[in-house]
C-alpha positions as CSV (number, residue, x, y, z in Angstrom):
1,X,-2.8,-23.6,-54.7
2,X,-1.1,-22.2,-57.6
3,X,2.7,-22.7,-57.8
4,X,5.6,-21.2,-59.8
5,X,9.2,-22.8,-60.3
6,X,9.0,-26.0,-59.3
7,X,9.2,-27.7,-62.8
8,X,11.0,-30.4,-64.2
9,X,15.1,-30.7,-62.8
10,X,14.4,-28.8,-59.8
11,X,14.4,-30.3,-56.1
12,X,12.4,-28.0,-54.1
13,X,9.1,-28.0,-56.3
14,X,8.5,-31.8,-55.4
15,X,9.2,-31.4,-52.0
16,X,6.3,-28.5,-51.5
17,X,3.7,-30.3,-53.9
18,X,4.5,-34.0,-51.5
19,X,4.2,-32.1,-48.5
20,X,0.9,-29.8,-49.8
21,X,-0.5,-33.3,-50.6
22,X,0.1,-35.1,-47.8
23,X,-2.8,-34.2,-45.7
24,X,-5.1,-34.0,-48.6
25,X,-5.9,-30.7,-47.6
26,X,-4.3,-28.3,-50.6
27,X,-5.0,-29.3,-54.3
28,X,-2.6,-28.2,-56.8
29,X,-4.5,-26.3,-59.4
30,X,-2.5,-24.5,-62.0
31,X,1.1,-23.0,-62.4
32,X,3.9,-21.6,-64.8
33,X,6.5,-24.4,-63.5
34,X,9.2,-22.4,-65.5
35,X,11.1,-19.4,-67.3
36,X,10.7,-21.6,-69.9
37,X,7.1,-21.4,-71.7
38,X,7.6,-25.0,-72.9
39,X,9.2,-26.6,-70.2
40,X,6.4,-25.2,-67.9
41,X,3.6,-27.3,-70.1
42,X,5.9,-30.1,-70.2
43,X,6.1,-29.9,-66.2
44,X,2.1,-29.2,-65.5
45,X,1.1,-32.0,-67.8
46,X,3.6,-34.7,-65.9
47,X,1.6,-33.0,-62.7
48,X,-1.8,-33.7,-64.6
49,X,-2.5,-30.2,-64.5
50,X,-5.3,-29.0,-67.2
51,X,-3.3,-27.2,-70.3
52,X,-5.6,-24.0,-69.5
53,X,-4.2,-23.9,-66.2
54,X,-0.4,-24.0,-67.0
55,X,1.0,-20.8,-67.7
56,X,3.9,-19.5,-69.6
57,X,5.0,-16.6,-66.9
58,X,3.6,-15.7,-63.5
59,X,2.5,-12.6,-64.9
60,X,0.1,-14.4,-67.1
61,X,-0.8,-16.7,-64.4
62,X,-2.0,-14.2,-61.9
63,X,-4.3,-12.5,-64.5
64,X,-5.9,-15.1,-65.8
65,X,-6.4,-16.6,-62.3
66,X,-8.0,-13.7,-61.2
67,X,-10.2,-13.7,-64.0
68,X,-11.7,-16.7,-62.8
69,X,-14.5,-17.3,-60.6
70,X,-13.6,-17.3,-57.0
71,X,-15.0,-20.7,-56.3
72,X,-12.6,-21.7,-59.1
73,X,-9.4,-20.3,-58.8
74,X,-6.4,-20.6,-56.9
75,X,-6.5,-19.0,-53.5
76,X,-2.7,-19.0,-52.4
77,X,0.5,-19.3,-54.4
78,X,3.3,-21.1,-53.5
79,X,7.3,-19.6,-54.7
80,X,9.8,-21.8,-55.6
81,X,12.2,-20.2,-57.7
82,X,15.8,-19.5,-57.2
83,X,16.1,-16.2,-54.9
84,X,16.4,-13.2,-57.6
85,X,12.4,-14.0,-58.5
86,X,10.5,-14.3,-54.6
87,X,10.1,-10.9,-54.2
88,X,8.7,-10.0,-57.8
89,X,6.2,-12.9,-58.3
90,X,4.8,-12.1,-54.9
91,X,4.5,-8.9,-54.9
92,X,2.3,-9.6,-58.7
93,X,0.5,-12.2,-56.8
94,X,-0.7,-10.0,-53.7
95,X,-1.8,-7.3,-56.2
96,X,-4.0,-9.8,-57.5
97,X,-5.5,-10.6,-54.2
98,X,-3.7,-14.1,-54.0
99,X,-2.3,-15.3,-50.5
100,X,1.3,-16.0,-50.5
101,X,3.6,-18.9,-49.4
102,X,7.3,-18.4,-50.6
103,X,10.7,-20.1,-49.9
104,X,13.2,-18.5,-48.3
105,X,14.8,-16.1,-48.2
106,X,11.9,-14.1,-49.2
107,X,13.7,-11.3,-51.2
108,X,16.6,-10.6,-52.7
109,X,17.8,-7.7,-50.3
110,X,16.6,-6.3,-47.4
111,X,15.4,-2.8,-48.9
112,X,13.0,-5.5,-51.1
113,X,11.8,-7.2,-47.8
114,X,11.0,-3.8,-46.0
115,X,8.9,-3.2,-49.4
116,X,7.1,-6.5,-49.2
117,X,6.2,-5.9,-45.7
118,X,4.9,-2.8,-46.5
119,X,2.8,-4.9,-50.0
120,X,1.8,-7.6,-47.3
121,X,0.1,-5.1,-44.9
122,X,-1.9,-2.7,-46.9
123,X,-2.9,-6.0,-48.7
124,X,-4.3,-7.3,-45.5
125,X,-3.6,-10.8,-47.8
126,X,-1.3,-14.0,-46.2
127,X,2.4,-14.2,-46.1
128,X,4.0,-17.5,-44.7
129,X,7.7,-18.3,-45.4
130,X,8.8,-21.8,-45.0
131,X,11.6,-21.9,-42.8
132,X,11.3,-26.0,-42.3
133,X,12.9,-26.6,-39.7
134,X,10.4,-25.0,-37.4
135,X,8.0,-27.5,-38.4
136,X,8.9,-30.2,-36.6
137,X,7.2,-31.4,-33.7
138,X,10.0,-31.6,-31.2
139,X,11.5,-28.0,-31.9
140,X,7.7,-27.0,-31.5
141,X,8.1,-28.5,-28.2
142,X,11.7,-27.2,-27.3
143,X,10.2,-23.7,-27.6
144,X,7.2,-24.4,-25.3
145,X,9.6,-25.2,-22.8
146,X,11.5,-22.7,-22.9
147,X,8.7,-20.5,-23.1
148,X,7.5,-21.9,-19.9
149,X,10.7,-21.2,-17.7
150,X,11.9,-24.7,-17.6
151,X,15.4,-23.7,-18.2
152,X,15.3,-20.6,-16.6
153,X,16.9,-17.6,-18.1
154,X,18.4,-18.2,-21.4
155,X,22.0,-17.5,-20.9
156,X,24.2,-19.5,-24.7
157,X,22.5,-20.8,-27.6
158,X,24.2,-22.4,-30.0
159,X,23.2,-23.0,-33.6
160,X,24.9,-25.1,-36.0
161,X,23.7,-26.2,-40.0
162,X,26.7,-27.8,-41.5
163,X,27.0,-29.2,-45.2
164,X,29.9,-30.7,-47.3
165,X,28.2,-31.4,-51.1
166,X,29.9,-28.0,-52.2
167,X,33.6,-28.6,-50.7
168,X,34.5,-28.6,-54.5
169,X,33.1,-26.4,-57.6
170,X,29.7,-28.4,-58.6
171,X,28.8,-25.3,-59.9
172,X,31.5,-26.3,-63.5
173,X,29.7,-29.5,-63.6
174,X,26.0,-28.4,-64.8
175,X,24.6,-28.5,-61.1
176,X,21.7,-26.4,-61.3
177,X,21.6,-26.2,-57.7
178,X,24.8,-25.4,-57.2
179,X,25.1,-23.1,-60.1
180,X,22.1,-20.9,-59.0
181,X,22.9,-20.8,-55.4
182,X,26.8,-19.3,-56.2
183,X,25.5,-16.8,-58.7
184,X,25.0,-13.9,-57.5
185,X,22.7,-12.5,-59.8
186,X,20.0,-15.2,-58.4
187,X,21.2,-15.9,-54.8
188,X,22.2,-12.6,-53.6
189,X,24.9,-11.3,-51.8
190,X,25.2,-14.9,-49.9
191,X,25.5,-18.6,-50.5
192,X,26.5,-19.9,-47.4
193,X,24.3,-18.1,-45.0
194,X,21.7,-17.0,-47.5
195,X,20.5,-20.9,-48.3
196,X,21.7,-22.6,-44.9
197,X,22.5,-19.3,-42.1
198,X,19.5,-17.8,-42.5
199,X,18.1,-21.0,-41.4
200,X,19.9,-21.7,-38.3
201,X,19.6,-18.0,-37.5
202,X,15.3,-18.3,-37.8
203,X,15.6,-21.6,-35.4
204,X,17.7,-19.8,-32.8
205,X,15.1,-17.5,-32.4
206,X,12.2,-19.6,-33.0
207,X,13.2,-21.9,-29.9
208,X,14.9,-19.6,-27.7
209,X,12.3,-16.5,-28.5
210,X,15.2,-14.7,-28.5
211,X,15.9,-12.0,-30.7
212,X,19.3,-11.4,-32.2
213,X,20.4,-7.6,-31.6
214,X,24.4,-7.9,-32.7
215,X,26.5,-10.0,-34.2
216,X,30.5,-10.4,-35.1
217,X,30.6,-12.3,-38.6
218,X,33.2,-14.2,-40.2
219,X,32.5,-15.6,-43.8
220,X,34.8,-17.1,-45.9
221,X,34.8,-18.5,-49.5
222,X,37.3,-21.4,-49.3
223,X,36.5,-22.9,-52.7
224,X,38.5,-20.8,-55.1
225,X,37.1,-18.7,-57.8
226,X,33.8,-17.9,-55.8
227,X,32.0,-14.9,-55.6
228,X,29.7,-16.2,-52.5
229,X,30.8,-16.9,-49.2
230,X,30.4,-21.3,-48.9
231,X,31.4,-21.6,-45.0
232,X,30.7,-18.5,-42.2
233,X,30.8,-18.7,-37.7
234,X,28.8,-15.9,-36.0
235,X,28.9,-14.5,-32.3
236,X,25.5,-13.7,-31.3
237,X,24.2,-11.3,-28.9
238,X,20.2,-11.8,-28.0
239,X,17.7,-10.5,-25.9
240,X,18.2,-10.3,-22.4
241,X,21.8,-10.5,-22.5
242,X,22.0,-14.2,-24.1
243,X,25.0,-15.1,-25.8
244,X,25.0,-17.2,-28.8
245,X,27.4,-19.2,-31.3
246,X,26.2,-19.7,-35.0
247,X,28.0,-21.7,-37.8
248,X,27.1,-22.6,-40.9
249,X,29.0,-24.8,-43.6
250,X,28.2,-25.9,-47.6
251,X,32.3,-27.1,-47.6
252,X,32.6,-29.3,-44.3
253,X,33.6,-32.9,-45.9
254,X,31.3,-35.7,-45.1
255,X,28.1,-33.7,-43.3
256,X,24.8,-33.8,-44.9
257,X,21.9,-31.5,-43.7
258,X,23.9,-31.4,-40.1
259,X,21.4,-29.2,-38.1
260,X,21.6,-28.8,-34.5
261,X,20.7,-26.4,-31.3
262,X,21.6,-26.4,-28.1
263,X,20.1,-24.2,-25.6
264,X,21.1,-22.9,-22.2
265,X,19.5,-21.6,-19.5
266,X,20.5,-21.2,-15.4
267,X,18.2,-23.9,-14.7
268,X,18.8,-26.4,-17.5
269,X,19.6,-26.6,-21.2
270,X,17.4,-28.4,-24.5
271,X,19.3,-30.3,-27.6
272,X,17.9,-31.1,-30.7
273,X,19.8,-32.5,-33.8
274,X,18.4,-33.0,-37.0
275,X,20.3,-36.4,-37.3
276,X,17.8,-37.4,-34.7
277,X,14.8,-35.4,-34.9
278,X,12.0,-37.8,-33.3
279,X,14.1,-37.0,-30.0
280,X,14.8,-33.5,-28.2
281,X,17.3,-34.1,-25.0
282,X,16.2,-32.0,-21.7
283,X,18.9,-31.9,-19.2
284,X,17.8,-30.0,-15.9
285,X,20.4,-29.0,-13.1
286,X,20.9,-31.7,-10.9
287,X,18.7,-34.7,-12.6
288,X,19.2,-37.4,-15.5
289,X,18.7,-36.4,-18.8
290,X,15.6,-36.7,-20.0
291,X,14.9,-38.2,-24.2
292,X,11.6,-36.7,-24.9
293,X,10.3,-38.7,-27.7
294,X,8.1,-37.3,-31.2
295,X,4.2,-38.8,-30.1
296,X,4.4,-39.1,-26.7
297,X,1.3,-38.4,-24.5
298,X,3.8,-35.4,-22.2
299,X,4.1,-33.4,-25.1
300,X,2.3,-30.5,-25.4
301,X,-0.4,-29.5,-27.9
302,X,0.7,-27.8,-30.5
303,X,3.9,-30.9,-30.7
304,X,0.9,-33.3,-30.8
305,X,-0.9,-31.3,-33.2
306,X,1.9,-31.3,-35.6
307,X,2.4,-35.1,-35.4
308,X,0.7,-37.9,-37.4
309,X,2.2,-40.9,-36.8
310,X,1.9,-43.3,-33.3
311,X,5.2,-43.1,-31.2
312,X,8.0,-45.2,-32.9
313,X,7.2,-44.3,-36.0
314,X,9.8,-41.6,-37.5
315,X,8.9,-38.7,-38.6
316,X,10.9,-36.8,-40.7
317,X,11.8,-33.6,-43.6
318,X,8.5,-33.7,-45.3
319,X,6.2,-34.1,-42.6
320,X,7.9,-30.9,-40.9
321,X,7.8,-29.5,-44.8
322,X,3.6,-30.6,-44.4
323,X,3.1,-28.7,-41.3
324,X,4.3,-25.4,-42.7
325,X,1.6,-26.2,-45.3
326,X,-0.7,-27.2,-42.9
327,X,-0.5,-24.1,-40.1
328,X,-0.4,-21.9,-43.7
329,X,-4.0,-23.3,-44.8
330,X,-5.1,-23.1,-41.8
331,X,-4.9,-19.4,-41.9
332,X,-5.6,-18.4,-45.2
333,X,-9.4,-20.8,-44.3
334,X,-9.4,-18.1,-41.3
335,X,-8.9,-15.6,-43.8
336,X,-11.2,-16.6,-46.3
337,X,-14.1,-17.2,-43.7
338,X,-13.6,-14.5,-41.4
339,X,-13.0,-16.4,-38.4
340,X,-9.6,-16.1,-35.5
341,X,-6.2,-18.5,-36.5
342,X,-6.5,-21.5,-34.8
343,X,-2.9,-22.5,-32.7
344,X,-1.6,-23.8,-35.4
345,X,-1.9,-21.7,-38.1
346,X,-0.6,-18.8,-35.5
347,X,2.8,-20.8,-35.4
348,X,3.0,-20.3,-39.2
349,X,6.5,-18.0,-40.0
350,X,5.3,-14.4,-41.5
351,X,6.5,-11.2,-43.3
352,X,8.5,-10.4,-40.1
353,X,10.7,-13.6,-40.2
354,X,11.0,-12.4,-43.9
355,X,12.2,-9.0,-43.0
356,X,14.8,-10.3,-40.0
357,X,16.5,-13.1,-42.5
358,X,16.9,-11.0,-44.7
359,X,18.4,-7.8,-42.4
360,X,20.5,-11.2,-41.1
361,X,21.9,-12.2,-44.4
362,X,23.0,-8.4,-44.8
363,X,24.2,-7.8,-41.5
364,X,26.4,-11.2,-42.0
365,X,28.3,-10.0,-45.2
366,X,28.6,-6.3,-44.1
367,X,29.9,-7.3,-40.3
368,X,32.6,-10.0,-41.8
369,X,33.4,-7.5,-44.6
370,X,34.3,-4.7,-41.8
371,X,37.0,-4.1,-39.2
372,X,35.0,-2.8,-36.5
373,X,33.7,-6.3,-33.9
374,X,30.1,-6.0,-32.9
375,X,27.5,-4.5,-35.8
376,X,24.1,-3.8,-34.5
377,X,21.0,-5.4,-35.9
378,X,18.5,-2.7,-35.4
379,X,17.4,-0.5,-36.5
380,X,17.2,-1.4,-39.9
């Protein structure tokens, strides 16, 4: 893989190149690492990366790579910039025939995302978007169960990502990722639910296999002096007539990364909490809860496949991080040698969880900007 952003003083590049790495199955080949021609040679060389193969813009880097031999070149490229540059570099990168893995959100607005979808398919190239949260074994699992009817119909989820590092203004005290993710010249039109909402939005419907169609939106910007909402709570209608209850936080004192769903259905309900993620909770009418356990031989196969250490052992952020990367190389091998996805890399996020966190994000600031209650989310 090829990989631009990511270079020296920023936290998200590290976090895809360890989890890339971790099953020894993606090599880290070339990049432009930053805006910064110098800074991205001083980042490649720290990475060990040949001189020829650091670039100084991701223009330049998708040229030259294409120039090279295909046994010799990078066959996907991985995004990690701030928000403003996700949409541009891959649209470059799928023109030069180059697969695509990209943070999230995947664009800056939704009228970029419906264009990207519409780059991704005439391509007929790779788009994965990693939503992390997905990749961890025992959401993997709560989502085969509820596919399977074990709760019954879905009647309330509720979805909850909760921080506290921006209660006050790191962005005046040269925090680069505060600074980046309350401008909103690089973030968007959201901080609050464009970095964190989003997220808990994509796992609502990634474990119930729900889809959102309305929502009521409150977003607030407590901090004073910002542009970008930094706290927001959501009603959610679904499919099927499910309710649901979002909220998401970057001002709520003393939470970390608090991540948590809860799913009910008229037979039983699911809960999984980051704080705890080796264990998913599955509480059927009229028995004991049951502590399902990461590694355990009555999980099913896809939870399995997506676990690499014996029961006991935690598993945690960059493992789930590794089996985005993993499900993503799976396909892009499928790709490259003509052959069906295997399960895992069909569990890979795509151009369509792009285009619905990004119609979320918009929906979000427009609904808790107007006076009227329920705002549809289709069409878009």
């Amino acid at each position: 893989m090829g990989m631009v952003g990511g270079g020296e003083g920023a936290f998200i590049g590290a976090v895809h190149r360890m989890a890339a790495n971790l099953d020894g199955d993606v090599e880290l080949v070339c990049g432009a690492f930053s805006s910064s021609a110098e800074k991205s040679m001083r980042s490649g060389r720290a990475l060990h990366i040949a001189d020829e193969r650091i670039y100084d813009d991701f223009y330049q880097m998708m040229a030259q790579e294409a120039a090279l031999p295909v046994d010799q070149r990078m066959q996907f490229v991985a995004i990690v910039t701030p928000n403003h540059m996700h949409f541009p570099i891959a649209k470059v990168a799928l023109a030069a025939g180059f697969h695509v893995l990209s943070d999230k959100p995947a664009t800056l607005s939704l009228k970029e995302a419906l264009e990207l979808q519409d780059v991704v398919s005439s391509s007929g190239l790779q788009y994965g978007l990693t939503h992390t949260y997905t990749g961890y074994p025992l959401v993997k699992e709560a989502r085969l169960r509820v596919a399977a009817g074990e709760l019954g119909t879905i009647r309330k989820v509720m979805v909850e990502y909760s921080q506290g590092w921006l209660a006050d203004r790191q962005e005046d005290v040269d925090n680069k990722q505060a600074a980046w993710r309350l401008d909103p010249n690089q973030a968007g039109i959201s901080s609050c639910m464009g970095d964190i909402g989003v997220h808990a939005a994509n796992l609502a419907e990634y474990v119930s296999g729900l889809k959102i169609v309305s929502m009521c939106a409150d977003l607030t910007a407590f901090v004073a002096g910002r542009e970008l909402d930094d706290d927001g709570s959501i009603l959610l209608r679904f499919e099927d007539d499910a309710k649901g209850v979002l909220t998401a936080s970057q001002i709520s004192v003393g939470e970390e990364n608090g991540i948590r769903i809860r799913v009910y259905g008229e037979k039983g309900s699911l809960e999984w909490d980051h704080n705890d993620a080796n264990s998913l909770w599955l509480k059927l009418k009229d028995q004991p809860a049951q502590k399902l356990r990461t590694a355990a031989n009555y999980l099913h196969s896809l939870a399995a496949d997506n676990t690499r250490t014996p029961m006991g052992h935690p598993e945690g952020y960059l493992e789930a991080f590794a089996n985005i990367y993993m499900s993503f190389a799976s396909r892009v091998r499928s790709h490259i040698e003509g052959v069906p996805f295997d399960q895992r890399g069909m569990d890979c996020q795509g151009i369509e969880s792009a285009v619905r966190g990004m119609r979320f994000i918009e929906l979000a600031v427009s609904a808790s900007n107007s006076h009227i209650k329920w705002h549809s989310f289709e069409p878009f």
